[in-house]
N, CA, C and O atoms as a Tinker XYZ file with bonds, in Angstrom:
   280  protein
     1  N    -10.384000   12.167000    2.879000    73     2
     2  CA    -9.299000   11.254000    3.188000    64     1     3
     3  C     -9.101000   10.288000    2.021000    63     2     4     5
     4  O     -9.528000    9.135000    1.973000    81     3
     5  N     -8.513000   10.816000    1.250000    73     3     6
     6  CA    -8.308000   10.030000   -0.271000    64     5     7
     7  C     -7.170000    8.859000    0.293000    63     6     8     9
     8  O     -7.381000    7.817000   -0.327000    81     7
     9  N     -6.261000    8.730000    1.073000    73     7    10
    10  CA    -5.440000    8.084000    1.253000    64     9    11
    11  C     -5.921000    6.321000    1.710000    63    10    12    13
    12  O     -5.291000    5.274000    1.557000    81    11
    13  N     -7.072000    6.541000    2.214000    73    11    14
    14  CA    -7.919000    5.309000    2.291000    64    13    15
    15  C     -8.458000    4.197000    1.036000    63    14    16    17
    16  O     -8.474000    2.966000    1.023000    81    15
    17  N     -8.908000    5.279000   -0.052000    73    15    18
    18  CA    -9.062000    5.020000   -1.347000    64    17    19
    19  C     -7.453000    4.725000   -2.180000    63    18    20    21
    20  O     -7.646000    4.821000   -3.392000    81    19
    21  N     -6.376000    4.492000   -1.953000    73    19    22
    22  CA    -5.065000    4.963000   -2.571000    64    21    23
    23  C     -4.715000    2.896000   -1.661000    63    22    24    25
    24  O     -4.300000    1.823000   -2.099000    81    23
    25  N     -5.173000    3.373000   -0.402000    73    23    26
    26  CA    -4.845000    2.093000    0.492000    64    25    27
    27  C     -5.127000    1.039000   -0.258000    63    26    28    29
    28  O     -4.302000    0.150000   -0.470000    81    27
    29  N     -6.507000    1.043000   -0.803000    73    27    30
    30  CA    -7.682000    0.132000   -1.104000    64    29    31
    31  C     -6.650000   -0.035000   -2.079000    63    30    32    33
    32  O     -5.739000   -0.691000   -1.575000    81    31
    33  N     -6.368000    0.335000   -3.462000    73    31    34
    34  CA    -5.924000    0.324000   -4.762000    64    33    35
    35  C     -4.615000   -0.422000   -4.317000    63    34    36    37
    36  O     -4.488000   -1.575000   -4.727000    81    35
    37  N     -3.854000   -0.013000   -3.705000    73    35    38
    38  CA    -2.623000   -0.365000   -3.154000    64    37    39
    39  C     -2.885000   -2.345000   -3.393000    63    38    40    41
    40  O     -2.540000   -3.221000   -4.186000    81    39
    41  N     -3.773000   -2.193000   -2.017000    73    39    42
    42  CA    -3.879000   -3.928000   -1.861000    64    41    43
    43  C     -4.534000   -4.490000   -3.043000    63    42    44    45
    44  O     -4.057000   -5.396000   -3.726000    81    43
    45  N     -5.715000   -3.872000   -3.259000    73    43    46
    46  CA    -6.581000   -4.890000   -4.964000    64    45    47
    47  C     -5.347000   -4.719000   -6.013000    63    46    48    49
    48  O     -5.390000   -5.614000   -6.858000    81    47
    49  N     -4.487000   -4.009000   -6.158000    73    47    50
    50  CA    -3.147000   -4.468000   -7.114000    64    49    51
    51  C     -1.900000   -5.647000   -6.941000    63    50    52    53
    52  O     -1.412000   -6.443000   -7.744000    81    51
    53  N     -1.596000   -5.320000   -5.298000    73    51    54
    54  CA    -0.680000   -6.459000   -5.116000    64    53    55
    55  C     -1.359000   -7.621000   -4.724000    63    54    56    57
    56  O     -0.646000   -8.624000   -4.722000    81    55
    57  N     -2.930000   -7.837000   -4.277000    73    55    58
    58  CA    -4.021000   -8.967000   -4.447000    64    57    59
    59  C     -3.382000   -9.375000   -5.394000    63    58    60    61
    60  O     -2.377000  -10.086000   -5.366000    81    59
    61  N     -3.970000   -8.914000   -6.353000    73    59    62
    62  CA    -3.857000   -9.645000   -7.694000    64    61    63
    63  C     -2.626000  -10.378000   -8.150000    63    62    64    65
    64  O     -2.699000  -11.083000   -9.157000    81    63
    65  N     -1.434000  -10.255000   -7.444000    73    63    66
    66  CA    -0.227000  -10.388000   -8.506000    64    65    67
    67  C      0.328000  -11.334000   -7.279000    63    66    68    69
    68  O      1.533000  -11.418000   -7.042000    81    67
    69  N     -0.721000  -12.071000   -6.489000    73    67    70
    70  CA    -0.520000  -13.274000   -5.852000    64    69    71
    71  C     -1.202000  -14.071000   -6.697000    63    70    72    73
    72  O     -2.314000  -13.943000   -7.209000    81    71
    73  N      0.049000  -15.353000   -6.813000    73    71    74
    74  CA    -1.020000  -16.566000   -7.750000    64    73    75
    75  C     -1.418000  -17.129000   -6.809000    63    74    76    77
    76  O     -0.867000  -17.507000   -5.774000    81    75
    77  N     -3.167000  -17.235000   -7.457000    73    75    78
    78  CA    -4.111000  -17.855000   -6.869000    64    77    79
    79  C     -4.104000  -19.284000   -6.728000    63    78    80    81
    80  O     -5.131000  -19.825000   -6.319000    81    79
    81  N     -2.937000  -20.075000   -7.051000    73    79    82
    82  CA    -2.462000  -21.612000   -6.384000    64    81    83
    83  C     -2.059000  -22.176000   -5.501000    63    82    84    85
    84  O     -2.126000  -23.365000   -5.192000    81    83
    85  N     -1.372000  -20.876000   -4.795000    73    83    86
    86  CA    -0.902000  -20.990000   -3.298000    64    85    87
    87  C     -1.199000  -19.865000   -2.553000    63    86    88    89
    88  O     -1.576000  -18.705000   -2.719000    81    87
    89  N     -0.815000  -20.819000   -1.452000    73    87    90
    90  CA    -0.632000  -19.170000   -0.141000    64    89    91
    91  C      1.085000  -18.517000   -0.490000    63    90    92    93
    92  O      2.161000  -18.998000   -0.846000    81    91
    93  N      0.640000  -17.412000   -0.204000    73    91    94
    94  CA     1.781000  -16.375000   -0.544000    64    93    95
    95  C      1.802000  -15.273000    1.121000    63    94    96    97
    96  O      0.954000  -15.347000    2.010000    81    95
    97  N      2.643000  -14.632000    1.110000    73    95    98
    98  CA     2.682000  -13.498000    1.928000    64    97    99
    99  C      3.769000  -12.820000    1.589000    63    98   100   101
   100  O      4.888000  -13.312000    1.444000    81    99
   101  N      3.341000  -11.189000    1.397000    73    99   102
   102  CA     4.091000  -10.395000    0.784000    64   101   103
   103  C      4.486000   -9.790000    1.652000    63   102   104   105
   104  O      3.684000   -9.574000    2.561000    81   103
   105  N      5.788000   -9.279000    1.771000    73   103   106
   106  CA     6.623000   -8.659000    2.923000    64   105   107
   107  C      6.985000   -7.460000    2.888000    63   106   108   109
   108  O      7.423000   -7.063000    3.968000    81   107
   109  N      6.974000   -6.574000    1.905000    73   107   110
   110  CA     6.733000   -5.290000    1.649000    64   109   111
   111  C      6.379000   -4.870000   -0.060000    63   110   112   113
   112  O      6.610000   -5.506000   -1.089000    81   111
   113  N      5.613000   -3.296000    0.191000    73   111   114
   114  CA     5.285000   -2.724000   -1.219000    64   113   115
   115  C      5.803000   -1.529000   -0.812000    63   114   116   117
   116  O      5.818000   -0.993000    0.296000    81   115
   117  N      6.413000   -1.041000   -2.355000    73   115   118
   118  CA     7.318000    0.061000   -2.225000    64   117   119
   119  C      6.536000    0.834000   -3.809000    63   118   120   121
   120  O      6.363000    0.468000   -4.971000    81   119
   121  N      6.175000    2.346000   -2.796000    73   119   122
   122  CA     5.517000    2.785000   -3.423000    64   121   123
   123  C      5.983000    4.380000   -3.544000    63   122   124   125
   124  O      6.375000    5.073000   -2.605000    81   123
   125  N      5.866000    4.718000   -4.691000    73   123   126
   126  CA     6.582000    6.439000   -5.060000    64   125   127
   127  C      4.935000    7.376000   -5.384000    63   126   128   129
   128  O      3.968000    6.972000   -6.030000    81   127
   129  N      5.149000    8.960000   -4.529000    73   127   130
   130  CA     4.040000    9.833000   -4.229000    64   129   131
   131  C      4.964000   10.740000   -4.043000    63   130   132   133
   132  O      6.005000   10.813000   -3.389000    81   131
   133  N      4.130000   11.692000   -5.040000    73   131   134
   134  CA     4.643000   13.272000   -5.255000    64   133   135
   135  C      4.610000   13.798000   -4.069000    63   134   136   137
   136  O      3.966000   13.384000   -3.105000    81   135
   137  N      5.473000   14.942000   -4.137000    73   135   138
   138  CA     5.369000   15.477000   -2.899000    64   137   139
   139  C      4.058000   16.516000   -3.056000    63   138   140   141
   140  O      3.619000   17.144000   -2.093000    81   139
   141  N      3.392000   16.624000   -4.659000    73   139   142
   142  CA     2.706000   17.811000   -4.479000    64   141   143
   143  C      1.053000   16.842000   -4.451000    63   142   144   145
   144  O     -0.083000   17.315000   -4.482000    81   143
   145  N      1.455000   15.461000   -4.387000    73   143   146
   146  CA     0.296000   14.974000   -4.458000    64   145   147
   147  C     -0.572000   14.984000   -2.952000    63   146   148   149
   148  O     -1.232000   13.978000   -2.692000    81   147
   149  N     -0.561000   16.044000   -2.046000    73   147   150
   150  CA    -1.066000   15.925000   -0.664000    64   149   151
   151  C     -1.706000   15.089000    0.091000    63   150   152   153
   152  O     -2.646000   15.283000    0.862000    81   151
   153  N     -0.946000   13.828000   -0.270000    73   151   154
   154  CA    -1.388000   12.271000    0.211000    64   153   155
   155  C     -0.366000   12.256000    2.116000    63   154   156   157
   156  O      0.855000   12.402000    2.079000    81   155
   157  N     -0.760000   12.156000    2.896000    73   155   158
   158  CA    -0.492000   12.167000    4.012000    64   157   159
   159  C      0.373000   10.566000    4.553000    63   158   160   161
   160  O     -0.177000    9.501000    4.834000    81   159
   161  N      1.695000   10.850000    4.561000    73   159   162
   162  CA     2.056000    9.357000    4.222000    64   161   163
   163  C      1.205000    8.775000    5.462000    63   162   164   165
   164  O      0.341000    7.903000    5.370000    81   163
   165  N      1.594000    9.387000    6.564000    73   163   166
   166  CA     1.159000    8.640000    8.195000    64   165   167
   167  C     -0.585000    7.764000    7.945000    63   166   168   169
   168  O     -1.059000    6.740000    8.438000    81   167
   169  N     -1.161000    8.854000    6.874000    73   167   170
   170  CA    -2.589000    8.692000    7.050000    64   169   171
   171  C     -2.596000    7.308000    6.201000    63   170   172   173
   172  O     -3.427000    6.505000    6.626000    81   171
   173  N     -1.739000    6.815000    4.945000    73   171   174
   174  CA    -1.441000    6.166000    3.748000    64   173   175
   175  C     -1.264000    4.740000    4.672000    63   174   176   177
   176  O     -2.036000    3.788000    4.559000    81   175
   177  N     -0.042000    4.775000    5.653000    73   175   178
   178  CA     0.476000    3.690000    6.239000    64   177   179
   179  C     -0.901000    3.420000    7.280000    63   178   180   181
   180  O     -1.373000    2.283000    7.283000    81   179
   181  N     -1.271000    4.049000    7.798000    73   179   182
   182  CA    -2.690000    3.802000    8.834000    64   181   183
   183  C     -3.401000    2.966000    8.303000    63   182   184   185
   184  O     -3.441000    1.792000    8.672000    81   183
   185  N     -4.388000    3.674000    6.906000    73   183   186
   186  CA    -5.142000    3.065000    6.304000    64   185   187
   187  C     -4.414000    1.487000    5.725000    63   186   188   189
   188  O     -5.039000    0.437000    5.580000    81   187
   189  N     -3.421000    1.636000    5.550000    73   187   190
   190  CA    -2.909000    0.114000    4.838000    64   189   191
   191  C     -2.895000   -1.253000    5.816000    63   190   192   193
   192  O     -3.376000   -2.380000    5.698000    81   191
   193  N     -2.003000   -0.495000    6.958000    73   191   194
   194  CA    -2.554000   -1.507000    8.212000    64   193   195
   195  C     -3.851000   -1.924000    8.383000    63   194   196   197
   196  O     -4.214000   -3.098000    8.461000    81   195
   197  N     -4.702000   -0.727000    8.454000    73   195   198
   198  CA    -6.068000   -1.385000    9.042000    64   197   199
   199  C     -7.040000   -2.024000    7.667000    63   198   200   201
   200  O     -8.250000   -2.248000    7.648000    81   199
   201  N     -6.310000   -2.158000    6.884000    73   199   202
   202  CA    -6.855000   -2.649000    4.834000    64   201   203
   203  C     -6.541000   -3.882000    4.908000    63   202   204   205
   204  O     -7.347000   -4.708000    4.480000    81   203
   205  N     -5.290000   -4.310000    5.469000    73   203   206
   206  CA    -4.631000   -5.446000    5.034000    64   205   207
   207  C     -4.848000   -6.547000    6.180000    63   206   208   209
   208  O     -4.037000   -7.455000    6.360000    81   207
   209  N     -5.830000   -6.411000    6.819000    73   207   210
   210  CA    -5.372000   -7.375000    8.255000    64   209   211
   211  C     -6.486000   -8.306000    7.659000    63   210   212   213
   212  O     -7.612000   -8.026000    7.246000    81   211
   213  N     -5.689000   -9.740000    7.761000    73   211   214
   214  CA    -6.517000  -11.026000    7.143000    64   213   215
   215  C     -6.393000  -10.949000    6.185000    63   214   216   217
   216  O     -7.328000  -11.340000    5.487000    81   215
   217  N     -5.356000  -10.482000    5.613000    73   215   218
   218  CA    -4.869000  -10.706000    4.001000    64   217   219
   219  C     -3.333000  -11.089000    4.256000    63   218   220   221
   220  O     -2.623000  -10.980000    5.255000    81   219
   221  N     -3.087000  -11.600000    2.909000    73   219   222
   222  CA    -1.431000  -11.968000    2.667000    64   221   223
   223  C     -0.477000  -10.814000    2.616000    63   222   224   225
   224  O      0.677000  -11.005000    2.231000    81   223
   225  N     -0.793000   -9.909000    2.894000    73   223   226
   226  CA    -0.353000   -8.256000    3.092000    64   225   227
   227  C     -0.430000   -7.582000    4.281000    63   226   228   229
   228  O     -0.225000   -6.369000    4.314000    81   227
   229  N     -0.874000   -8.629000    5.905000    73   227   230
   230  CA    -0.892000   -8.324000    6.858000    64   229   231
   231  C      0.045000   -7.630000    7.549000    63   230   232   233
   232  O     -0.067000   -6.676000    8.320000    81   231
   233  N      1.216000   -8.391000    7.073000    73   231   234
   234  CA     2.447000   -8.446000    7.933000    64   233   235
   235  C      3.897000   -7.467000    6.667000    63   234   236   237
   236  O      5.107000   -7.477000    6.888000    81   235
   237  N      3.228000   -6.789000    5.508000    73   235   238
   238  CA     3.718000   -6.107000    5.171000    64   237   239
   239  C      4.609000   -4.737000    5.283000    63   238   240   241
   240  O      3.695000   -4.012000    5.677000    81   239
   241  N      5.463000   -4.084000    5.232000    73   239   242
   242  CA     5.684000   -3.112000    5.532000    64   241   243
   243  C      5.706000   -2.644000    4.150000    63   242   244   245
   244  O      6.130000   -3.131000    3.101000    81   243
   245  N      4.853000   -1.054000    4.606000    73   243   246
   246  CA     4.694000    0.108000    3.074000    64   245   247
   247  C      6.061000    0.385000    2.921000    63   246   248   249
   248  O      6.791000    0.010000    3.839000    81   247
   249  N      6.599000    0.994000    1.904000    73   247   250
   250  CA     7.982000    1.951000    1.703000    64   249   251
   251  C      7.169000    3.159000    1.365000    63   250   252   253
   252  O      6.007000    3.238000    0.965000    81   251
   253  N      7.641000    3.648000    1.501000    73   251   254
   254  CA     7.363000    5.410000    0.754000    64   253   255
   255  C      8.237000    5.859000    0.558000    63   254   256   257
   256  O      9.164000    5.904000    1.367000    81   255
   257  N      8.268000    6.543000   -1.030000    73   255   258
   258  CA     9.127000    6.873000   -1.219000    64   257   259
   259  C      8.500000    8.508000   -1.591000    63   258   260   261
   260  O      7.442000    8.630000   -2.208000    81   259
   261  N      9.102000    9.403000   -1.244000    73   259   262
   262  CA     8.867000   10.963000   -1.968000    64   261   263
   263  C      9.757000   11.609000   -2.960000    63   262   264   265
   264  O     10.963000   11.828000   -2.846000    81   263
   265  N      8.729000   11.962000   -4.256000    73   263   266
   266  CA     9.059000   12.426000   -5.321000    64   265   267
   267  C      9.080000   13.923000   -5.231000    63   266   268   269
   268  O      8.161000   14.640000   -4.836000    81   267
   269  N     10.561000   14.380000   -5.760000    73   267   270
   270  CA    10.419000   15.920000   -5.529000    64   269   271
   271  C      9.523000   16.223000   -6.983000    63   270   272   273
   272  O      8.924000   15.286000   -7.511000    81   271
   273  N      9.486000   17.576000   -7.568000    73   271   274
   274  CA     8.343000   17.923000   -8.311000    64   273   275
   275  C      9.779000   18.033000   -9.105000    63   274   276   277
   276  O     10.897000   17.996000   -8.591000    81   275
   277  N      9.391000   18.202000  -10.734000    73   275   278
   278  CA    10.408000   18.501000  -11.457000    64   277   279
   279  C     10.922000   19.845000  -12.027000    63   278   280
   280  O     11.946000   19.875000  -12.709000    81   279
């Protein structure tokens, strides 16, 4: 279940790109995945919910976006 590990990365990136001077809350991340990359969006959005709770990314909604192959 790599999509857990993808979750994790997800939040320690948009973590970061909250300044650490205030409270912030981010309201969505919009994110692009191959279609041949066999990342399971349902499994992607699961893991992010249950990643983000008690963070400024609680109340986020994922986007997904799917990339056809070229």
């Amino acid at each position: 279940m790599h999509e857990l590990a993808i979750a994790s990365e997800v939040i320690r990136i948009a973590l970061e790109s909250v300044p650490s001077d205030r409270d912030a809350n981010i309201l969505c991340i919009n994110i692009e995945i191959g279609e041949l990359s066999c990342v399971q969006s349902e499994s992607l959005e699961f893991a992010f919910q249950a990643l983000s709770k008690a963070t400024p990314l609680e109340n986020a909604k994922l986007n997904i976006t799917r990339i056809e192959p070229l």
